[in-house]
N, C-alpha and C positions, 0 to 999 in steps of 0.2 A: 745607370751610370754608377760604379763604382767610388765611394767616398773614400777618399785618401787620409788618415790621421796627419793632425801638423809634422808629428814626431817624423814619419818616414819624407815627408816633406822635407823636412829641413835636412834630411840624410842627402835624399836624393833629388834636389833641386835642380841641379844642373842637368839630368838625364831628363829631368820631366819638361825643361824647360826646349828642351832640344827637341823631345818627342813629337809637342807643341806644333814648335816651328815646324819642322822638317814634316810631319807626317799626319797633322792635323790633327791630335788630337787632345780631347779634353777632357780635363780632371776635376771633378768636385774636389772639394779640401776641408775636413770638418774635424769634429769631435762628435764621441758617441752615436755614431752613424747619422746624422745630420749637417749633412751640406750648410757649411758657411759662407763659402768663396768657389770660384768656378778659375781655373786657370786654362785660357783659350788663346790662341792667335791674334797678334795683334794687326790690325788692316794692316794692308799692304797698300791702300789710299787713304788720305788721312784728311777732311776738310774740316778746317777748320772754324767755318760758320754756323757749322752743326754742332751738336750736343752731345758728347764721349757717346752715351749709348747709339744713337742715330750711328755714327759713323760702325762702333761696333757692329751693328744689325747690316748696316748697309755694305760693308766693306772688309768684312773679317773672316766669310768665307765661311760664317760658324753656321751659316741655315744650307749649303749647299746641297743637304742630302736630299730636300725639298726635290729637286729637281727630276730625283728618281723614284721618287713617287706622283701615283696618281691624283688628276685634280677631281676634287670630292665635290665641286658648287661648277657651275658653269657663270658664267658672267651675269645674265639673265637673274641666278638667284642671287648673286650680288647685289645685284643692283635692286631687287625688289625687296632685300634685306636695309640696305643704307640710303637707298637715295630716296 
C-alpha cells in the first residue's frame, strides 16, 4: 500500500475521499514513509452495540478481497488449533 504524505492529503482530500467511497479504495496517510492513519470506507451498516473497530471489520467491506482467495486451514485445523 502506498503511504500518502499529509501534505498531498490536504491538497487532495476531496478526490481521495470520493475514491474511497465510490471505488473502495484505501489509503495509508503518513510521514516519512510510515503509515499513521488508514483512510477506508465507512460501513454501510452501522451497529451500534459493537465497538467502532467490530463494526469497521464486520461491515466496511474493507477485508472483501478475502473472498477471492483461497482457504489455507480447513475447519478441522481450526478447530484442533482453538478448541
Amino acid at each position: 500500500m502506498k503511504i500518502i504524505t499529509t501534505t498531498k492529503v490536504r491538497k487532495r482530500i476531496s478526490e481521495m475521499v470520493d475514491r474511497v467511497k465510490y471505488h473502495g479504495e484505501v489509503f495509508a496517510i503518513g510521514r516519512r514513509n510510515s503509515a499513521e492513519a488508514l483512510l477506508i470506507r465507512f460501513p454501510r451498516a452501522y451497529n451500534k452495540d459493537l465497538s467502532d473497530i467490530t463494526n469497521i471489520n464486520a461491515y466496511s467491506e474493507s477485508f472483501d478481497f478475502f473472498k477471492s482467495e483461497p482457504d489455507l486451514y480447513t475447519i478441522k485445523d481450526i478447530k484442533k488449533k482453538y478448541v
